[in-house]
N, C-alpha and C positions, 0 to 999 in steps of 0.2 A: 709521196703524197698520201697514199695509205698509212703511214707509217705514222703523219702529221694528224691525220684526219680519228686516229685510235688511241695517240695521248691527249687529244680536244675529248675525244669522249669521255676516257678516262678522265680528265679533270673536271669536266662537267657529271659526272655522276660523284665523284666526291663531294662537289660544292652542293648536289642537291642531299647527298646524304648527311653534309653537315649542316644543312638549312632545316633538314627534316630532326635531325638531332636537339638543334636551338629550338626549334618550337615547340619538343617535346618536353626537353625543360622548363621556357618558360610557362607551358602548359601546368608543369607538375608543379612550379613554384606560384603559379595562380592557385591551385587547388588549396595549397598547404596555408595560404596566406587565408582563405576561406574558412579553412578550420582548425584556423589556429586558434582565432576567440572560444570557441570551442572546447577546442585541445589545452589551451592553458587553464580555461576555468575546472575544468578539469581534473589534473593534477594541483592548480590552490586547492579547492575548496573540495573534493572529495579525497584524491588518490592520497594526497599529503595530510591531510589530518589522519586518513585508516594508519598508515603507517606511524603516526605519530602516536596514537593509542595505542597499537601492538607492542611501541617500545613501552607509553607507560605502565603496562599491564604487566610488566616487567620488570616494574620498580614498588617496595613497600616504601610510598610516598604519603605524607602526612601535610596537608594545606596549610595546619596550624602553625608547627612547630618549620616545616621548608626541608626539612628532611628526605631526603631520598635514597634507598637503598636497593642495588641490587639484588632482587630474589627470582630471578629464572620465573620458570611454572609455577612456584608458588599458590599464587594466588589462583591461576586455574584448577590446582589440585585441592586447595581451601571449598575453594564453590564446589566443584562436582562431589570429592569424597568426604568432606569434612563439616559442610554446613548444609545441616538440614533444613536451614528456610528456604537456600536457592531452590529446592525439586520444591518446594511448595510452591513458590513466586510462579516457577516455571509453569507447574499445573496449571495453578489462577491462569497466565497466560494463552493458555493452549488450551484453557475452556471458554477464556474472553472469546478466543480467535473463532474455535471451533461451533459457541454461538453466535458470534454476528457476520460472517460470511455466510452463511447457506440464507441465514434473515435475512441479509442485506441485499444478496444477488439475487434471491429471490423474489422478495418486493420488487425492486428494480424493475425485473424483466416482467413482473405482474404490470405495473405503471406502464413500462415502455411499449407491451403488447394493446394496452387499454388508449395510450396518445401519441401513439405515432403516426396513425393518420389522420388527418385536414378534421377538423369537424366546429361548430362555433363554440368559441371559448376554448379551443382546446390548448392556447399561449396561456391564458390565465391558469389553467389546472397545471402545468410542466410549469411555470413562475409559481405558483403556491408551493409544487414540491421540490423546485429546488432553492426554493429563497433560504431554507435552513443553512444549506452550504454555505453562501454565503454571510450567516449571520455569526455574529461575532464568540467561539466558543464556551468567552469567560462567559458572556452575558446567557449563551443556549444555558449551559453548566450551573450558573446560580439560580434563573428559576427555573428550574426543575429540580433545584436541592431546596426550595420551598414549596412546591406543587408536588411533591413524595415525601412532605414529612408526614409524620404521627397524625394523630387528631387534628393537628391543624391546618394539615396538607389538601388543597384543594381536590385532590383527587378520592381520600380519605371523605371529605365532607361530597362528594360526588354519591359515592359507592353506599355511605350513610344514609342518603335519600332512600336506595333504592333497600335498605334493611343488611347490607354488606359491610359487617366491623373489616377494614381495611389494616395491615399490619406496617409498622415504621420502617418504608420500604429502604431507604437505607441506613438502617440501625441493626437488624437483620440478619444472619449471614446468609440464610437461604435463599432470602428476596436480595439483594443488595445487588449484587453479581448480575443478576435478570433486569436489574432498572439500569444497572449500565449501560447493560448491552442493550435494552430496549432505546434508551435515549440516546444513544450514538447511530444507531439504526438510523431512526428517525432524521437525524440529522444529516447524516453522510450519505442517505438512500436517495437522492435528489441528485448526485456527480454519473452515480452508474444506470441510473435511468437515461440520464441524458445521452451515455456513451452505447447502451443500448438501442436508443431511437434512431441514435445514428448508422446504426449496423442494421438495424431493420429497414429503413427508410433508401440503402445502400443497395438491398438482393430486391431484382425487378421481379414486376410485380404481374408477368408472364407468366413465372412458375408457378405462383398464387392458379392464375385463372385457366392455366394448361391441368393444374391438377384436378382442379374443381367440373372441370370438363369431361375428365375422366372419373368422374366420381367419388372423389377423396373429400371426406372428413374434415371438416375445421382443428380436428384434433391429429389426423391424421398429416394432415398438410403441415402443420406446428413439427411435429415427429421427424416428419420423414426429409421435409423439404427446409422447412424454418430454424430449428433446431441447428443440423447440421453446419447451417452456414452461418450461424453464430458463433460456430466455435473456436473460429482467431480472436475475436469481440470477448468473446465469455475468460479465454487465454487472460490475456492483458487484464480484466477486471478481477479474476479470481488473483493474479499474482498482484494489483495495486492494494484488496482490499484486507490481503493475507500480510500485507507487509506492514500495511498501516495499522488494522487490530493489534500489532506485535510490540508497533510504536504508541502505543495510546498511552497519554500522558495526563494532558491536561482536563479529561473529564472525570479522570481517577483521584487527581490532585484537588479538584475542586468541590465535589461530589463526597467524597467518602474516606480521601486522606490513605487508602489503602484496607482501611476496616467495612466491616465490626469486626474485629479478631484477624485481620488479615486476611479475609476475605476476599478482599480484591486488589490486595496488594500485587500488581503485576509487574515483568522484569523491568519496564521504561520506567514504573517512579521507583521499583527497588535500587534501581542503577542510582537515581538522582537521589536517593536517600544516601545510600554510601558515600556519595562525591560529597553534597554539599549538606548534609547533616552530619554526618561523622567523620566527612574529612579523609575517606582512606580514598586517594585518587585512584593510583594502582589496582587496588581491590575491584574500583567501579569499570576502570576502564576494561581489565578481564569480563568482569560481567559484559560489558559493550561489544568486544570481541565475540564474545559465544552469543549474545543475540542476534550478530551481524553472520554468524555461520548459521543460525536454525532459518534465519528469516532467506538466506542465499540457497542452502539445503531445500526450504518448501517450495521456493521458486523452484529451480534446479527438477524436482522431481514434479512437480506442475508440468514443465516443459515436457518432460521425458513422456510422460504417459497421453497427451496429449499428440505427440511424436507417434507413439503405438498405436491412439485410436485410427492415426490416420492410413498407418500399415496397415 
């Protein structure tokens, strides 16, 4: 009887460990089935095109003629040691980047600190400065490549009023560079305000009046309390707005073509010069490559030192 009563057990703890095994499964094949849409857009549209430029970057391919030749590094060792416009392209770049992020995030959290809380009208002022974002680039990009011409630029005829001869801000090399970055500013500082209000509006507002109680500073409370807990918020917008100066294309293209004198010829329309002006695919896709490691590289060490403030 014991004997009868110890294989019922045993058979019943196996049926519940294969009941709990089935439902672990089906459990795990719910999950997968969730992020697969996910998982496949994925590998189409990002993991398989990188890998598909690494191999063209690897070929001396020519659009016109269909030609394609195996050349290894080639073409990375062309860019880095052989052609002295990439270190120029790149500088333009990494001066675009290095003035319109500190602009950018800075406005931003200027904006975000002035309307994130309740006051009237304050939907219309956050709609006035982020409707740029949404407004159509070609169209931002054309006028204001009429509103910073010469003499005829309304901003020129503004500055005239006032006895200020105004210079052809993008004709230029010295201005040309600063009306980009000012006009991308302008446009794109409406996304990071808004993800700022969000972070502000997010840390209760206990701390605010715990502090103030004890006697802290409007500037001190910023500092000590506000600051700090911005700083996942600030993380995420310092590495979006660092990746996308990197990528600017279209205000370059429409705006200034890359002049006066190369000026502000950056790596995004240098890359699209190569592909689709002169045709060297291989060439551009290297270029894409090494943008795709500075722009991973700046994240990468964004994170890291952010990581340390926190040690």
């Amino acid at each position: 009887m014991a004997s009868a009563m110890t294989d019922l057990s045993t058979v019943n703890n196996g049926k519940g460990r294969m009941l709990r095994l089935s439902l672990r499964r089906r459990e795990a094949l719910t999950a997968l089935l969730f992020v697969s849409p996910i998982t496949i857009g994925f590998l189409v549209f990002f993991f398989g095109p990188l890998i598909a430029v690494i191999g063209y970057s690897m070929l001396q391919w020519n659009l016109l003629t269909g030609e394609a030749t195996f050349v290894g590094y080639a073409n990375y060792a062309d860019a880095l040691r052989h052609n002295p416009d990439f270190w120029r392209v790149l500088r333009n770049s990494l001066v675009f980047a290095a003035g319109l992020v500190p602009l950018n995030m800075g406005l931003a959290l200027l904006l975000a600190l002035a309307l994130h809380r309740p006051f009237r009208g304050v939907v219309f002022f956050r709609v006035i400065f982020f409707a740029p974002v949404v407004t159509s680039a070609v169209a931002w990009a054309i006028v204001w490549k009429f509103l910073l011409q010469g003499e005829a630029g309304a901003l020129n005829e503004m500055l005239a009023l006032m006895g200020i001869d105004g210079p052809n801000w993008l004709r230029e090399p010295n201005w040309a560079m600063a009306a980009v970055i000012v006009t991308r500013v302008i446009k794109m500082v409406g996304l990071n305000m808004i993800l700022y209000i969000a972070a502000l509006q997010s840390i209760p507002r206990d701390y605010d009046s715990a502090a103030r109680l004890e006697g802290a500073s409007g500037w001190q409370i910023f500092r000590m309390i506000t600051w700090p807990l911005l700083a996942p918020a600030t993380l995420i917008i310092s590495i979006v707005t660092v990746v996308g100066s990197l990528k600017v294309f279209d205000h370059i293209y429409l705006m200034t073509e890359g002049g006066p004198e190369n000026g502000t010829l950056v790596l995004a329309f240098y890359i699209y010069q190569q592909a689709f002006e002169f045709f060297a695919i291989g060439y551009a896709s290297a270029l894409a490559v090494i943008m795709f490691v500075i722009a991973m590289a700046l994240t990468l060490l964004q994170v890291y030192f952010r990581r340390k403030d926190r040690a």
